[in-house]
N, C-alpha and C positions, 0 to 999 in steps of 0.2 A: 219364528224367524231365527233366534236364537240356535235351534237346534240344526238347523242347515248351516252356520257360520263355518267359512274353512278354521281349522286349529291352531295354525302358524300364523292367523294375523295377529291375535293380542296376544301371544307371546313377540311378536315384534315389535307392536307397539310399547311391549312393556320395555321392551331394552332401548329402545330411542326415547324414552320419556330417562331411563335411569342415567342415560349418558349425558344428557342433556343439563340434569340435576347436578350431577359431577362436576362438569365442567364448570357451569354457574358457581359451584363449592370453589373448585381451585380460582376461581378468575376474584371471589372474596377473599381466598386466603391469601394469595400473591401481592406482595406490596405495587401502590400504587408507583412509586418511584424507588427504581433496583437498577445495581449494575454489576456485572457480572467481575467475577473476582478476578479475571484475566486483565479487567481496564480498569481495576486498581492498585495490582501487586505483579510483580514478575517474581520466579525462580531464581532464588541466589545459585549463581555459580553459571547459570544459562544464558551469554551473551555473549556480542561476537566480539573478535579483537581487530584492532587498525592495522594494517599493513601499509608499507610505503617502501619503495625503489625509485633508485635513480636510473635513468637510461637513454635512448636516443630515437629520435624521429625521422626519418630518412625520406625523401619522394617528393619536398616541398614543392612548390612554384617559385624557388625565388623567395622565400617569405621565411628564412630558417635565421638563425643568427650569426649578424656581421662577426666573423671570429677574429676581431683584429682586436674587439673592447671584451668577447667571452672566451680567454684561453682554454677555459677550463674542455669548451663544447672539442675545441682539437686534439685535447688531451683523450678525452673520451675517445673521441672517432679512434686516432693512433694507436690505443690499449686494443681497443676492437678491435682492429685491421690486425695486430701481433697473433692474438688470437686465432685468428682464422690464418695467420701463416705466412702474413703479407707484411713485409718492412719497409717501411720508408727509407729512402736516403737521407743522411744525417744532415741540420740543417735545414730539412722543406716543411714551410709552415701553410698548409693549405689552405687555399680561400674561398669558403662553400658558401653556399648561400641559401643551399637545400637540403642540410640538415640541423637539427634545434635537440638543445639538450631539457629534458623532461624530468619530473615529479612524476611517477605512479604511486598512486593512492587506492588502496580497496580495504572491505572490510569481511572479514573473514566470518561465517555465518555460523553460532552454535552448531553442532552435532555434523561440520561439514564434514568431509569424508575423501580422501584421495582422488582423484579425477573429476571430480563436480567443478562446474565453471564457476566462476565469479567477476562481474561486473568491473571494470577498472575506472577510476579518473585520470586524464592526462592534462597536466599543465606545463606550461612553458616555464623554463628557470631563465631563461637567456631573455634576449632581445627579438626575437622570435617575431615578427609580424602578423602570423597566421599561420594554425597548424592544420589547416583546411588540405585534404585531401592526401595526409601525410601516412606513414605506417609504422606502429609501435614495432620496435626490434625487441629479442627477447631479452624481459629485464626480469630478474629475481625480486621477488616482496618479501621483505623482512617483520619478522614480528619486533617488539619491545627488547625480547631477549636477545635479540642478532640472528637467530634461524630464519632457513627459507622454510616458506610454508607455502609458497604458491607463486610460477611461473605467469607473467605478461607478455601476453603479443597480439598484433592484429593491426586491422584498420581505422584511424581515427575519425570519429565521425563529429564534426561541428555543427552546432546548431546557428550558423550566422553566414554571413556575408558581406564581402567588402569588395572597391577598388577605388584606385589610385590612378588619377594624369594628369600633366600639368601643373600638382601642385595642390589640385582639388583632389577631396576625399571621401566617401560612403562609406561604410558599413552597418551594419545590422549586428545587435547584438557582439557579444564577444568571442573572437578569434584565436587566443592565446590558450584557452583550453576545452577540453573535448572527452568525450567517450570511449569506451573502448565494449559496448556489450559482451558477457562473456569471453573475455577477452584475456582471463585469465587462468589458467588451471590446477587445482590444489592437490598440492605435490605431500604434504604433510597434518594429521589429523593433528586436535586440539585435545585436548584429554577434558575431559569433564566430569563434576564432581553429583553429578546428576544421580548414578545410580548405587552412588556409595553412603556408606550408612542405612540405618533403618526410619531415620527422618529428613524431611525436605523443610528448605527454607524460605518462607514468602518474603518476598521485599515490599512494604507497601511503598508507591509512586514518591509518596509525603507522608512527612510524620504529624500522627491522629491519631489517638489515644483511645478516641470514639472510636474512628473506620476501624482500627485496630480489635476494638470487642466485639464490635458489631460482624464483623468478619470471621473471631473466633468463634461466637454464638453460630452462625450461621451452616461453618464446618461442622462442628459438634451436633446440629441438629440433624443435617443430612448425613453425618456420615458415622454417627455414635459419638458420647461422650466419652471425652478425654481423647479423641482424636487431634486435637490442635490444641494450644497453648500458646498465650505470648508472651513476647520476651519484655518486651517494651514499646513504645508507640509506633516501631516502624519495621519488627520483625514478628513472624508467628512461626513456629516449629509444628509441623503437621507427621504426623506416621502416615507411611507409606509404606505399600509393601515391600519387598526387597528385587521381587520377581520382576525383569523388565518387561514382560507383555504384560504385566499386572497392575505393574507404577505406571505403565504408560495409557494405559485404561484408567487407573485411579484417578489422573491429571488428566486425563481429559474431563472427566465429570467434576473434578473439584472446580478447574477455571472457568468453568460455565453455570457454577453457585450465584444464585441471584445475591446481594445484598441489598439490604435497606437503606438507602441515599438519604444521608446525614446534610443538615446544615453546613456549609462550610463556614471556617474564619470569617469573619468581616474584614475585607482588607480592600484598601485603595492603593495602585501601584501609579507612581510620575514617573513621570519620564523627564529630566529637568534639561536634558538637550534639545526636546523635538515639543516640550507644553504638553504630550498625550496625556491623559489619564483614564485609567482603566478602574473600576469599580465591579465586585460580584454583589449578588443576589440581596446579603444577610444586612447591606449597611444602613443605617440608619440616622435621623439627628434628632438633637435636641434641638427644642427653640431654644434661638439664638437672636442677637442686631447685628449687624455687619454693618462700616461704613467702610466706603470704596470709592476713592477718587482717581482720577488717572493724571500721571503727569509726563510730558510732551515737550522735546526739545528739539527744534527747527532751526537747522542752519543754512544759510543760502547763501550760492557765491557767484558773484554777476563779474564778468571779466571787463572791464576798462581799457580802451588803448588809448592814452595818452602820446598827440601830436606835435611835435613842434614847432613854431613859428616858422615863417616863411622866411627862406638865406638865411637862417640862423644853423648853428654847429651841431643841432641836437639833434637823438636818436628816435627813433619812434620805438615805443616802449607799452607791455600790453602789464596792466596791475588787475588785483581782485578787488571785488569788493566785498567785504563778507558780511550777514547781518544774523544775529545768530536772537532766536526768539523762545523765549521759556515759559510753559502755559500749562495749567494745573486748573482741573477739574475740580470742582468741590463736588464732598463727599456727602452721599444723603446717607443715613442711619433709617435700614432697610431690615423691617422683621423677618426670618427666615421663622416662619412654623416648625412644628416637629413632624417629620417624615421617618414613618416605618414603612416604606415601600421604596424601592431602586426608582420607580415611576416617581414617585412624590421629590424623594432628592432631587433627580434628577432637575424636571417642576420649581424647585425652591433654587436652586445655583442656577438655572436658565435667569430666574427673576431680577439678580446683579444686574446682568449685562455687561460681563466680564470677558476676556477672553481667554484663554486655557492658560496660557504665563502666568494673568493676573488670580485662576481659578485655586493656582497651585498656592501662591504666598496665602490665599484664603480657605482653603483647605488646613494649610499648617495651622494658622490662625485658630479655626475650629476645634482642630485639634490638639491643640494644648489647651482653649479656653472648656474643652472636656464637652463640647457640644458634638463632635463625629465618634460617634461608637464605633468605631474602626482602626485597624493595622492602619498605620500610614507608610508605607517604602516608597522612599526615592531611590531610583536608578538610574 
């Protein structure tokens, strides 16, 4: 039977068993938790810049700004209007109510390039009611340095809705500012320092001293030693070629470098306006006792109106009465266990029966008494 077998099967079978084998290899040698060196470091020098312009809205419903409290919006219009050729009679303060003087905001994108669009924000400077249905006039967007780098104009598109009568009011979401898709167009390149020099600059997200070698390890594996070095916990100097179709080949393969996903900090962030508290992965406690009492203050005011006798001169007269009540829980002295798991913490601060206010002053608590192995930041 042997001797009748076609020839081409077990050489095929032999290469779907060998690829098979491979793949099994690579899937043991790739770490279980990796993240690509793009979602932890950006390119220094590679980022876009703010633009902003002032300008005008024109087309309103009625809904633009009273110009009697925003001179400024008349000023505008009148420079305009000279512009284009048209003067006023000395003395005429006009009074529109369908045009509003604006903010343009945009952000100018790495490697942009002379006529590529750019997205705009339009918001109200004035008194403006709503710039629903309105039309950006062309405004210049200045960089940092005072240049134009990119022309605004178009249609404002609002994401809301409102009206008004009688005195009653709706709306939906907000009216005073709006969109401009594409609505801008770049007039002037950004210089960037991308393809100068013979090495490139990683920014890691946060400074990590770990992600930072782990990172250089990782370059220098795939791409040869002594290809990266770093500087300190939150740069790495990588060689790259100098050739732009070559750098731009070389970055694409370096920012899709797996890394090994480190432990982060142990850190707890409040929030001491809003009681939040955030906690990552790494925290942990020591046993500890906690006592936690609550105290509670009640005041209440009952209104009185005091009568006068009958044909007597007196007024009828309304008094409070207030009664104000002050009550304090007692404190039980409650074991918190040690928890090395976010789960178990979590488990052991549930067991108080605190509320997030009360969680934060016992959090601090923990953590000077050196029982929370963690950053503690308030914000």
């Amino acid at each position: 039977m042997d001797a009748h077998r076609p020839r081409s099967v077990l050489p095929a079978w032999r290469h779907a068993w060998r690829a098979w084998a491979l793949a099994c290899a690579l899937c043991l040698v790739a770490p279980a938790h990796a993240e690509r060196i793009r979602d932890l470091a950006t390119v220094q020098g590679v980022r876009g810049n703010q633009l902003i312009g002032y300008g005008l809205v024109v087309g309103l419903d009625g809904s633009g700004d009273q110009t009697t409290q925003t001179p400024f919006t008349v000023q505008s219009l009148q420079s305009m209007l000279t512009q284009l050729g048209i003067t006023l009679p000395p003395g005429t303060n006009p009074q529109l109510k369908n045009v509003a003087a604006v903010m343009v905001t945009a952000e100018l994108a790495s490697f942009a390039r002379p006529g590529q669009q750019l997205d705009v924000t339009v918001s109200s400077l004035g008194n403006a009611r709503s710039l629903r249905g309105g039309t950006l006039l062309m405004t210049p967007l200045k960089g940092a340095d005072g240049q134009i780098y990119a022309v605004a104009q178009g249609n404002v598109l609002v994401a809301g809705a409102g009206a008004a009568q009688g005195g009653s009011k709706v709306q939906i979401n907000h009216l005073a500012a709006g969109r401009v898709p594409d609505g801008a167009t770049v007039e002037r390149a950004v210089a960037s320092p991308f393809l100068q020099g013979e090495a490139i600059s990683l920014e890691l997200n946060s400074t990590d001293f770990s992600t930072a070698q782990a990172m250089t390890d990782a370059i220098n594996t795939e791409m040869g030693e002594g290809t990266a070095h770093a500087l300190d916990g939150r740069v790495i100097d990588v060689k790259a070629p100098t050739d732009p179709d070559r750098r731009v080949r070389f970055m694409a393969q370096l920012e899709n470098l797996q890394v090994a996903q480190l432990a982060p900090t142990a850190r707890v962030i409040v929030n001491a306006r809003t009681g939040s508290i955030v906690m990552n992965r790494t925290v942990s406690l020591e046993p500890a006792a906690v006592a936690h009492g609550n105290l509670s203050v009640t005041i209440t005011s009952t209104p009185v109106v005091s009568q006068p006798g009958p044909l007597s001169s007196g007024q009828t007269t309304v008094t409070e009465k207030t009664d104000i009540q002050l009550k304090q829980d007692g404190g039980v002295l409650m074991k918190l266990p040690s928890a090395a798991s976010l789960a178990d913490l979590v488990k052991a601060l549930n067991s108080l029966g605190a509320n997030p206010a009360d969680l934060v002053a016992i959090l601090q608590a923990l953590k000077a008494a050196g029982a929370l192995r963690a950053d503690l930041e308030v914000i």
